[in-house]
Biopython code that builds the backbone (N, CA, C, O; Angstrom):
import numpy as np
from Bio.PDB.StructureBuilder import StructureBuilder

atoms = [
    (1, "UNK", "N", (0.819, -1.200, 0.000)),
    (1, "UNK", "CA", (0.000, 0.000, 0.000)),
    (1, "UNK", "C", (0.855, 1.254, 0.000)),
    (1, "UNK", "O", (0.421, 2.371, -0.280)),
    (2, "UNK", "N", (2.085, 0.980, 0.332)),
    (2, "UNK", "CA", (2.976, 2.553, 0.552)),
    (2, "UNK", "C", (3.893, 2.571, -0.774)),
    (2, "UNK", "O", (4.826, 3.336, -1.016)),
    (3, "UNK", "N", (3.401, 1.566, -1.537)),
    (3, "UNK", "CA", (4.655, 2.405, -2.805)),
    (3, "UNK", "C", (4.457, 3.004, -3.317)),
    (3, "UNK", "O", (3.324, 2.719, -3.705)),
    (4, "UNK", "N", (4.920, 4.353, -4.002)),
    (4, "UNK", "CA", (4.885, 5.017, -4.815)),
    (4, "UNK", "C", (4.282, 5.345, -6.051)),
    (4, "UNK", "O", (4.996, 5.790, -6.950)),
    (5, "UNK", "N", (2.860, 5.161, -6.253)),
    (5, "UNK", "CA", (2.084, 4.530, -7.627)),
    (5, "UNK", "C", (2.458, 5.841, -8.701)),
    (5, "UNK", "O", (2.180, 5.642, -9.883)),
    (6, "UNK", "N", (3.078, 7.169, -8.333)),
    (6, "UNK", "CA", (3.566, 7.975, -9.461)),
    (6, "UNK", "C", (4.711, 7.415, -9.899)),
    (6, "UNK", "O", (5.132, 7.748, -11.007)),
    (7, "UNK", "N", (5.456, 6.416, -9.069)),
    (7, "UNK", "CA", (6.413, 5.628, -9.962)),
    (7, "UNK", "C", (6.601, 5.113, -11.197)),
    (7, "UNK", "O", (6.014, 4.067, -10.918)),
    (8, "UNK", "N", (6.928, 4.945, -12.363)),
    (8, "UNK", "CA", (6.696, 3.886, -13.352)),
    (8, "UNK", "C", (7.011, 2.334, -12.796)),
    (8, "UNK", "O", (6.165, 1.497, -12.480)),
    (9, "UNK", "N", (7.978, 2.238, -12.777)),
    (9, "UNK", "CA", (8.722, 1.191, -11.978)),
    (9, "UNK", "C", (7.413, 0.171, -11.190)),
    (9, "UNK", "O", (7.166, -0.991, -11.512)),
    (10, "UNK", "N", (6.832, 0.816, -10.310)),
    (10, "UNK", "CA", (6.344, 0.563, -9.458)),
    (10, "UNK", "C", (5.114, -0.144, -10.011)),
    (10, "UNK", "O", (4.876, -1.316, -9.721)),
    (11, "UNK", "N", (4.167, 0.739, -10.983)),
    (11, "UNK", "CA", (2.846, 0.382, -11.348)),
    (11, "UNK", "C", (3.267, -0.627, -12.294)),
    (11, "UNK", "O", (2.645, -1.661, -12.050)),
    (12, "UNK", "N", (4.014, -0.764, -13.216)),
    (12, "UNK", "CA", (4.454, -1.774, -13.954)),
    (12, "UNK", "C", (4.822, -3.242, -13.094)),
    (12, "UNK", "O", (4.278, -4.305, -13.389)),
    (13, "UNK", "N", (5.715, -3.124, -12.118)),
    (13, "UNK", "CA", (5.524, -4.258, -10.868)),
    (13, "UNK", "C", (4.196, -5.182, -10.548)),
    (13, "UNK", "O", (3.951, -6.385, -10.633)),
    (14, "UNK", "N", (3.525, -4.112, -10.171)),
    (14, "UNK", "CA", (2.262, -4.211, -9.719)),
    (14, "UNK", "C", (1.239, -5.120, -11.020)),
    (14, "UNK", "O", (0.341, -5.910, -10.726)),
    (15, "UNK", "N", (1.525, -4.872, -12.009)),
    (15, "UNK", "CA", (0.614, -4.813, -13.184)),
    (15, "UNK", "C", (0.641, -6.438, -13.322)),
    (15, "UNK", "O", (-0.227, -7.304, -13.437)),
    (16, "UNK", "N", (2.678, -6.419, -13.226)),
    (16, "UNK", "CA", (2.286, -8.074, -13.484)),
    (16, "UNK", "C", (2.766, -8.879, -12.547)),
    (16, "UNK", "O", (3.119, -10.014, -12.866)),
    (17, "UNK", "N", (2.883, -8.346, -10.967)),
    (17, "UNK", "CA", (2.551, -9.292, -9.922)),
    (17, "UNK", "C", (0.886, -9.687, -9.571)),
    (17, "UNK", "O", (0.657, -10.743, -8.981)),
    (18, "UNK", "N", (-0.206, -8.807, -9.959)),
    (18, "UNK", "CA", (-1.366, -9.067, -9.535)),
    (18, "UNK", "C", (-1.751, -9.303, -10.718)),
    (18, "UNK", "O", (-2.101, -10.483, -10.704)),
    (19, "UNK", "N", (-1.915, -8.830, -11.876)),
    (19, "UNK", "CA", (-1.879, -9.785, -13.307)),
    (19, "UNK", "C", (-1.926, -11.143, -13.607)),
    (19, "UNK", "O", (-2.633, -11.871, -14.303)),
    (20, "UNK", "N", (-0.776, -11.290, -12.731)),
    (20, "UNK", "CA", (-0.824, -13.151, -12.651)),
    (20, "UNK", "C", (-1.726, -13.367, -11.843)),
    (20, "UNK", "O", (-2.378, -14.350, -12.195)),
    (21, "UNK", "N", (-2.192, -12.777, -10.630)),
    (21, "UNK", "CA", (-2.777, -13.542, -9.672)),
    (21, "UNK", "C", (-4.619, -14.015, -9.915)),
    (21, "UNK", "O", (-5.474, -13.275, -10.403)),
    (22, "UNK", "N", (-4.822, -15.399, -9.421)),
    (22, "UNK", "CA", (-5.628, -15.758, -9.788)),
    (22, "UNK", "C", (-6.338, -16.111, -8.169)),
    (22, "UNK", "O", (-5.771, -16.149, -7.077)),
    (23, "UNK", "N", (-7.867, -16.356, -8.543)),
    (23, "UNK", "CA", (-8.209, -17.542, -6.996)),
    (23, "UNK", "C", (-8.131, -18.737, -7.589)),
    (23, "UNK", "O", (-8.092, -19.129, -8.755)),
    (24, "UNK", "N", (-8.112, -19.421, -6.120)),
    (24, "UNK", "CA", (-8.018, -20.941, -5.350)),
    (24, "UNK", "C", (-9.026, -21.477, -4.994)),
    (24, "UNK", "O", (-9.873, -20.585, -4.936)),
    (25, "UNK", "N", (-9.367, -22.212, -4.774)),
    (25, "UNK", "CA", (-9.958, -23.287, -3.620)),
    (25, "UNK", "C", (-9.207, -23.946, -3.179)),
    (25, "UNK", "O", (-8.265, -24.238, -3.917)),
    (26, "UNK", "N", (-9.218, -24.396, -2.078)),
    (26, "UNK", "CA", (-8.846, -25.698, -1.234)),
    (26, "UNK", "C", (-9.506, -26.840, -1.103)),
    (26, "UNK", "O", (-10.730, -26.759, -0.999)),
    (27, "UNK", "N", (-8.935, -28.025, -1.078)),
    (27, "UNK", "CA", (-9.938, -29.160, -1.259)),
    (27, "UNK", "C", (-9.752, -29.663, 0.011)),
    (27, "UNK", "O", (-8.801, -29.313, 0.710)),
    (28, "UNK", "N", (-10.992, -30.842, 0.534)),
    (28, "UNK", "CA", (-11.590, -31.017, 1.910)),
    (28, "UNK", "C", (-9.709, -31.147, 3.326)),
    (28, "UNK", "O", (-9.483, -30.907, 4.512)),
    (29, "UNK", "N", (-8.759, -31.758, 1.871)),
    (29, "UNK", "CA", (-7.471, -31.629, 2.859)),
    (29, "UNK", "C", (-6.859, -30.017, 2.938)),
    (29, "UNK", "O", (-5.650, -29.847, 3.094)),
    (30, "UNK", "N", (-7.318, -29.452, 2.879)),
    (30, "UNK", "CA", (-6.853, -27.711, 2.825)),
    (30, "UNK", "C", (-5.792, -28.094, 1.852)),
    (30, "UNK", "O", (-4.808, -27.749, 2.506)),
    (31, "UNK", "N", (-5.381, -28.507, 0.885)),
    (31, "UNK", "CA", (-4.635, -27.729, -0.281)),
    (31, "UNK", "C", (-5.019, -27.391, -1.016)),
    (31, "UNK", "O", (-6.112, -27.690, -1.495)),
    (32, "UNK", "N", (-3.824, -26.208, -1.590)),
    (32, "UNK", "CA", (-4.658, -25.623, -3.059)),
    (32, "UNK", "C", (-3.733, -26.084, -3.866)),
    (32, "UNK", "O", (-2.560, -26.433, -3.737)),
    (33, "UNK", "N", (-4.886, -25.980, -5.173)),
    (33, "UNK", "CA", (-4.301, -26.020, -6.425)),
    (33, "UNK", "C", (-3.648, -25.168, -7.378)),
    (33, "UNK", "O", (-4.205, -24.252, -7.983)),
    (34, "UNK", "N", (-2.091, -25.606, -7.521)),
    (34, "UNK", "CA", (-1.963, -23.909, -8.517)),
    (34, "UNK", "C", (-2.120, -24.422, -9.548)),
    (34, "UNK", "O", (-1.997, -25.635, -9.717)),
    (35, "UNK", "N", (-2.477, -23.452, -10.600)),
    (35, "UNK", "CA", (-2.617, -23.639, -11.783)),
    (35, "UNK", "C", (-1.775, -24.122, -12.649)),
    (35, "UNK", "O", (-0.769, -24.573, -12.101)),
    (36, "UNK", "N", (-1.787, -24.233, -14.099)),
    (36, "UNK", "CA", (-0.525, -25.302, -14.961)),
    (36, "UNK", "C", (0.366, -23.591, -15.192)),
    (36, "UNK", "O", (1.576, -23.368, -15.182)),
    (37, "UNK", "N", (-0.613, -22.775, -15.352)),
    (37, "UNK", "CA", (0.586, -21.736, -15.549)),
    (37, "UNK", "C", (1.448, -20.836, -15.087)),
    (37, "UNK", "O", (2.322, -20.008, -15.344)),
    (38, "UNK", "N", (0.717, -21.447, -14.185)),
    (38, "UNK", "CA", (1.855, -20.670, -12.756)),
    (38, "UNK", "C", (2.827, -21.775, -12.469)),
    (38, "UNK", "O", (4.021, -21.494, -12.572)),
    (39, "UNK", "N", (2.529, -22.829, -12.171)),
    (39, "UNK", "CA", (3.811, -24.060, -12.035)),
    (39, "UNK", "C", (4.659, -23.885, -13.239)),
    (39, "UNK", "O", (5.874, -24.028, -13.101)),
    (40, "UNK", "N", (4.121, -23.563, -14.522)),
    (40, "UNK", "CA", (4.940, -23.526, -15.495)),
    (40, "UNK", "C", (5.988, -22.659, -15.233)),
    (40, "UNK", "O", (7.166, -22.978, -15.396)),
    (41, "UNK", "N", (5.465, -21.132, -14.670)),
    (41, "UNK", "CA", (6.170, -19.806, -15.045)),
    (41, "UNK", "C", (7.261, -20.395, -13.429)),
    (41, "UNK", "O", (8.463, -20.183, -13.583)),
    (42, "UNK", "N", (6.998, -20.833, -12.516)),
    (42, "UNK", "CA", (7.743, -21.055, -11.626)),
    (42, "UNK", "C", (8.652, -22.481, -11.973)),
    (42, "UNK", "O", (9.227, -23.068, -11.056)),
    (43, "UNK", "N", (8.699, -22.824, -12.964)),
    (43, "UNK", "CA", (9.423, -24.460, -12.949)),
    (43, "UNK", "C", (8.766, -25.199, -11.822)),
    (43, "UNK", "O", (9.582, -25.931, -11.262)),
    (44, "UNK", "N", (7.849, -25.240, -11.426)),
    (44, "UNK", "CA", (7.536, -26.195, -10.395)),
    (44, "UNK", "C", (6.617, -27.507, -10.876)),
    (44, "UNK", "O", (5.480, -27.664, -11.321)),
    (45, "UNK", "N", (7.934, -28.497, -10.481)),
    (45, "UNK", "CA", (7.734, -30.136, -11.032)),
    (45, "UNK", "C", (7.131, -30.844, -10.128)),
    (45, "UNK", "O", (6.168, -31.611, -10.093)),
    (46, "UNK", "N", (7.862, -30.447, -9.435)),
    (46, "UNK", "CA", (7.444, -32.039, -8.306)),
    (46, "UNK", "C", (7.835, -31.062, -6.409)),
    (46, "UNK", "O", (6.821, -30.963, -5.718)),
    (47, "UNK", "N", (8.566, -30.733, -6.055)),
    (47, "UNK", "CA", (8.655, -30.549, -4.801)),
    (47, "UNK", "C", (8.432, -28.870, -4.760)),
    (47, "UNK", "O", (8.590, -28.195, -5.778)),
    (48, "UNK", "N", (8.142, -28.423, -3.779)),
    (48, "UNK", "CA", (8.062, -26.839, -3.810)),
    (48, "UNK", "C", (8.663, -26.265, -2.213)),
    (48, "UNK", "O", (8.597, -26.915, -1.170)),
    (49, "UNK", "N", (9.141, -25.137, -2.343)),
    (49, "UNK", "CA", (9.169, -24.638, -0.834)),
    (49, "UNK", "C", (8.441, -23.261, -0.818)),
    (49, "UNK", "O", (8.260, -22.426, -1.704)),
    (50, "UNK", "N", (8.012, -23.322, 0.769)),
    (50, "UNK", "CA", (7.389, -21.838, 0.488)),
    (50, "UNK", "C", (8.282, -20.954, 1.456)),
    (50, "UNK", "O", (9.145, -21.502, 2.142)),
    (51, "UNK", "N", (8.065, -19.536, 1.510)),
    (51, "UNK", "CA", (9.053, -18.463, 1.717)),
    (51, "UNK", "C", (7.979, -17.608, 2.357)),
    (51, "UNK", "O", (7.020, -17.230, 1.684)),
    (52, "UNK", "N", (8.109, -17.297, 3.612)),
    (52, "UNK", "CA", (6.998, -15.961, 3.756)),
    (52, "UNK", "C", (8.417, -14.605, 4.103)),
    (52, "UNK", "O", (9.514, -14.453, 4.640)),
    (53, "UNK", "N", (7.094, -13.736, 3.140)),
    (53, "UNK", "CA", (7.891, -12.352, 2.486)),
    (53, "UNK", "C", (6.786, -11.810, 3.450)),
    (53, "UNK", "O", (5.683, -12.357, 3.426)),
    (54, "UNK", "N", (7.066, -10.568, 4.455)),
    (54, "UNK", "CA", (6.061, -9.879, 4.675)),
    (54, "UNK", "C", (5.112, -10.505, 4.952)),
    (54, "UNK", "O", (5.085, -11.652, 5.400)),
    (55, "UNK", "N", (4.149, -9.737, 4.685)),
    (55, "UNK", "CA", (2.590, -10.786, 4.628)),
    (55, "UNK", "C", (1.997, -11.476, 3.435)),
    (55, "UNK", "O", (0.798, -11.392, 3.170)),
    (56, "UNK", "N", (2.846, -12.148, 2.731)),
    (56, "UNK", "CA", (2.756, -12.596, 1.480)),
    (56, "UNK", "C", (3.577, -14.108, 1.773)),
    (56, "UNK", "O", (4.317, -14.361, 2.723)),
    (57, "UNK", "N", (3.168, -15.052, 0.579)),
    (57, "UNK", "CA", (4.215, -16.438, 0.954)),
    (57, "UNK", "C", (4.420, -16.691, -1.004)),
    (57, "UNK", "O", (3.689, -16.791, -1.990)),
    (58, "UNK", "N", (6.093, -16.699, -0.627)),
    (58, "UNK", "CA", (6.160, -17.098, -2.111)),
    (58, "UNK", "C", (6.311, -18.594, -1.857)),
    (58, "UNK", "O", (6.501, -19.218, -0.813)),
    (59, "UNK", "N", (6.140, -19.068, -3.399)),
    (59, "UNK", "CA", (6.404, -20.399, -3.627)),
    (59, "UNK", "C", (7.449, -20.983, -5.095)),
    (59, "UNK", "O", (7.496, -20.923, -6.324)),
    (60, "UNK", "N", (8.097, -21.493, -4.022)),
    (60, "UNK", "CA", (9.654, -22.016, -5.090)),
    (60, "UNK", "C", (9.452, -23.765, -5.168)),
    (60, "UNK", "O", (9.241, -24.689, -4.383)),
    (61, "UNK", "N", (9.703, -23.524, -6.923)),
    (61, "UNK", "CA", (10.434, -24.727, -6.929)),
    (61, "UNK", "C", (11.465, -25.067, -6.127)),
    (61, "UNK", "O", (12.266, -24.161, -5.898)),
    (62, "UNK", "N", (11.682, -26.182, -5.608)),
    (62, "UNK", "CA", (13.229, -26.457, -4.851)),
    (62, "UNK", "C", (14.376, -26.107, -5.001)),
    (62, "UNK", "O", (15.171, -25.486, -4.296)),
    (63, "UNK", "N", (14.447, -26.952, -6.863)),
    (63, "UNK", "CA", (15.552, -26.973, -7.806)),
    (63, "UNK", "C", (16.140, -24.714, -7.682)),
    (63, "UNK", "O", (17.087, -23.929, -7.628)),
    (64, "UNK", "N", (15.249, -24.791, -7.699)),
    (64, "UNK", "CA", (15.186, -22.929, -8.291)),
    (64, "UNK", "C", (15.484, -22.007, -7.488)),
    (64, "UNK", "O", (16.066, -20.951, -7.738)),
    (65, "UNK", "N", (14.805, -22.668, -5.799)),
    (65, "UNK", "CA", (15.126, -21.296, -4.557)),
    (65, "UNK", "C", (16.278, -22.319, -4.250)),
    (65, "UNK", "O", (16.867, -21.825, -3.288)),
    (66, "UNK", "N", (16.789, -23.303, -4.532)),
    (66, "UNK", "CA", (18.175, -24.289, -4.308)),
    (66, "UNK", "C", (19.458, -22.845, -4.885)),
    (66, "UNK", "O", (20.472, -22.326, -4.420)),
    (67, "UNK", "N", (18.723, -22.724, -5.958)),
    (67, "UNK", "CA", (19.908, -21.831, -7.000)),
    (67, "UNK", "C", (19.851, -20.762, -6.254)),
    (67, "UNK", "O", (20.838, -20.194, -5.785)),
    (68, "UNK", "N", (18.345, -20.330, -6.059)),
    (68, "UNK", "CA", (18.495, -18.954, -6.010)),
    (68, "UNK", "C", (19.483, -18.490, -4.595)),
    (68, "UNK", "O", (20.216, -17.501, -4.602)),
    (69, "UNK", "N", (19.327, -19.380, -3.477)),
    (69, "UNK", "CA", (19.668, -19.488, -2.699)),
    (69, "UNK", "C", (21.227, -19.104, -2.417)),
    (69, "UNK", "O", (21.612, -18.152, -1.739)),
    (70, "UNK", "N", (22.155, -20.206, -3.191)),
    (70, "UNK", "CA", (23.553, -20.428, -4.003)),
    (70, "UNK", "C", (23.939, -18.832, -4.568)),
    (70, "UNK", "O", (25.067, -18.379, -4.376)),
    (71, "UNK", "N", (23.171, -18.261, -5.085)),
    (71, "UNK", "CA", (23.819, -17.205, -5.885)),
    (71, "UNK", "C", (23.453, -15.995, -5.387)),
    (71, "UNK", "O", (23.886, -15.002, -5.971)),
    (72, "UNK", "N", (22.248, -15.757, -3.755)),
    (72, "UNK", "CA", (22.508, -14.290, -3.575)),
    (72, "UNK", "C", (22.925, -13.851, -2.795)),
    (72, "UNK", "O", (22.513, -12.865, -2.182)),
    (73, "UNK", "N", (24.065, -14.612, -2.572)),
    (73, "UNK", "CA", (24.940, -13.747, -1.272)),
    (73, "UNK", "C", (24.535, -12.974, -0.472)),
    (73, "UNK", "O", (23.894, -13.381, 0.497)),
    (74, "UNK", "N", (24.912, -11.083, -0.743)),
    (74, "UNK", "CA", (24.678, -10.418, 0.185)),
    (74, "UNK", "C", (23.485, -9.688, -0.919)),
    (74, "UNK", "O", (23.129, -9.948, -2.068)),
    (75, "UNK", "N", (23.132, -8.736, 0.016)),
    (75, "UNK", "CA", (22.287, -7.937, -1.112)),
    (75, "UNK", "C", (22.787, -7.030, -1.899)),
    (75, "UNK", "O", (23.508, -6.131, -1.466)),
    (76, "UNK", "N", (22.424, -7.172, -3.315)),
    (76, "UNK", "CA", (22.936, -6.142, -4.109)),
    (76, "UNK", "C", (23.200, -4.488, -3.394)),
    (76, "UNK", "O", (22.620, -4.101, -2.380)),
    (77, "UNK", "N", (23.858, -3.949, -3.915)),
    (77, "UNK", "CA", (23.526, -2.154, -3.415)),
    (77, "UNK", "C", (22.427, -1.592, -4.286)),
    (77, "UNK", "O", (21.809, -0.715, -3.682)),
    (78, "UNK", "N", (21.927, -1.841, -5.663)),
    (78, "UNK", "CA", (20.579, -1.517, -5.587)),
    (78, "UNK", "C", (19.539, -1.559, -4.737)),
    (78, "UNK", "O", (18.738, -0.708, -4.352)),
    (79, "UNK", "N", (19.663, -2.467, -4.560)),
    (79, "UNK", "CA", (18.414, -2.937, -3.852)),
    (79, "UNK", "C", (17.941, -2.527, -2.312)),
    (79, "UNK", "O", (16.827, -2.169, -1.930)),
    (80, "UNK", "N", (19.477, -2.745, -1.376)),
    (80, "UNK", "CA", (19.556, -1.791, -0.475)),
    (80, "UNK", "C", (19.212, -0.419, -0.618)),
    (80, "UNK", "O", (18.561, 0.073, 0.303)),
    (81, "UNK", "N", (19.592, 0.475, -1.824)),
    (81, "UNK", "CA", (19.259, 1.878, -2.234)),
    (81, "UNK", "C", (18.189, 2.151, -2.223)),
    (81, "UNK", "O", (17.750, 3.236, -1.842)),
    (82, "UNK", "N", (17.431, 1.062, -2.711)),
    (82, "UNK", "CA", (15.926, 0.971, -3.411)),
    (82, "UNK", "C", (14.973, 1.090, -1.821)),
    (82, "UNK", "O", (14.129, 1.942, -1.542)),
    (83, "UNK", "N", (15.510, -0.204, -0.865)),
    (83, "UNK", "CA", (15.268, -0.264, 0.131)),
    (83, "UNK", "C", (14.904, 1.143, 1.311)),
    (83, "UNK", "O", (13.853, 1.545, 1.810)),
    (84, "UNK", "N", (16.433, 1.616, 1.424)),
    (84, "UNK", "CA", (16.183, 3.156, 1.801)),
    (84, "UNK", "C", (15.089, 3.982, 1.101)),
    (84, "UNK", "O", (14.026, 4.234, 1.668)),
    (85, "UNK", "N", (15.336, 4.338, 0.027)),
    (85, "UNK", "CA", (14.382, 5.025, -0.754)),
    (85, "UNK", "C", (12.541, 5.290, -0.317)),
    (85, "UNK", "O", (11.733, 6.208, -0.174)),
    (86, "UNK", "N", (12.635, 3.648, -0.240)),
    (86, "UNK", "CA", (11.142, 3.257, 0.523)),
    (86, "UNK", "C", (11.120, 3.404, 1.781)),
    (86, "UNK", "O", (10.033, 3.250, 2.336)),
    (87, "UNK", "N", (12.002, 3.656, 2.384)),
    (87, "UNK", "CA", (11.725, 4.046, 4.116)),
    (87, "UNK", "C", (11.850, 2.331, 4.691)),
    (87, "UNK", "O", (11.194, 2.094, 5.705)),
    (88, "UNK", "N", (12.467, 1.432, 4.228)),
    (88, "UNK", "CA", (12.658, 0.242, 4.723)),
    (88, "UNK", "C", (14.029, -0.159, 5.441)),
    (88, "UNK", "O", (14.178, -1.292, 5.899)),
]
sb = StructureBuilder()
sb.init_structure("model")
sb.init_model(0)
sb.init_chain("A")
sb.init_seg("    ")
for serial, (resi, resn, name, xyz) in enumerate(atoms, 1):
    if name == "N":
        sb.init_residue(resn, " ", resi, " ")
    sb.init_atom(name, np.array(xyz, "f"), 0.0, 1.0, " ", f" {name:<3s}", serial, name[0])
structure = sb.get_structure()
């Protein structure tokens, strides 16, 4: 709710993080089903992990937050910048 929507950056983010987003149901065992095109766009085959961001929960393929994991060290200095910027 606090980002910047005169941003470009920002509304473009937005456009196609909630763009993708679809509803769920849960079936009588509380799981949901994701869709084929979201497993697609995430590589997700067979195992998944989930990640809670904030008040949000991402969901990784294994193979993928395995990598992603492996390769992000510390945080970029963008991102930190970006971070400040937002009052975070």
């Amino acid at each position: 709710k606090g980002l910047p929507m005169s941003d470009e950056g920002t509304r473009k983010f937005l456009r196609f993080f909630w763009g993708s987003a679809c509803e769920a149901e849960r079936d009588t065992q509380y799981r949901v089903v994701i869709p084929q095109n979201l497993r697609a766009y995430a590589g997700i085959n067979k195992e998944i992990v989930s990640v809670g961001v904030a008040r949000r929960i991402e969901i990784w393929s294994r193979e993928n937050y395995t990598v992603y994991q492996d390769s992000a060290g510390e945080l970029d200095p963008g991102i930190t910048a970006r971070m400040a910027e937002l009052g975070i």
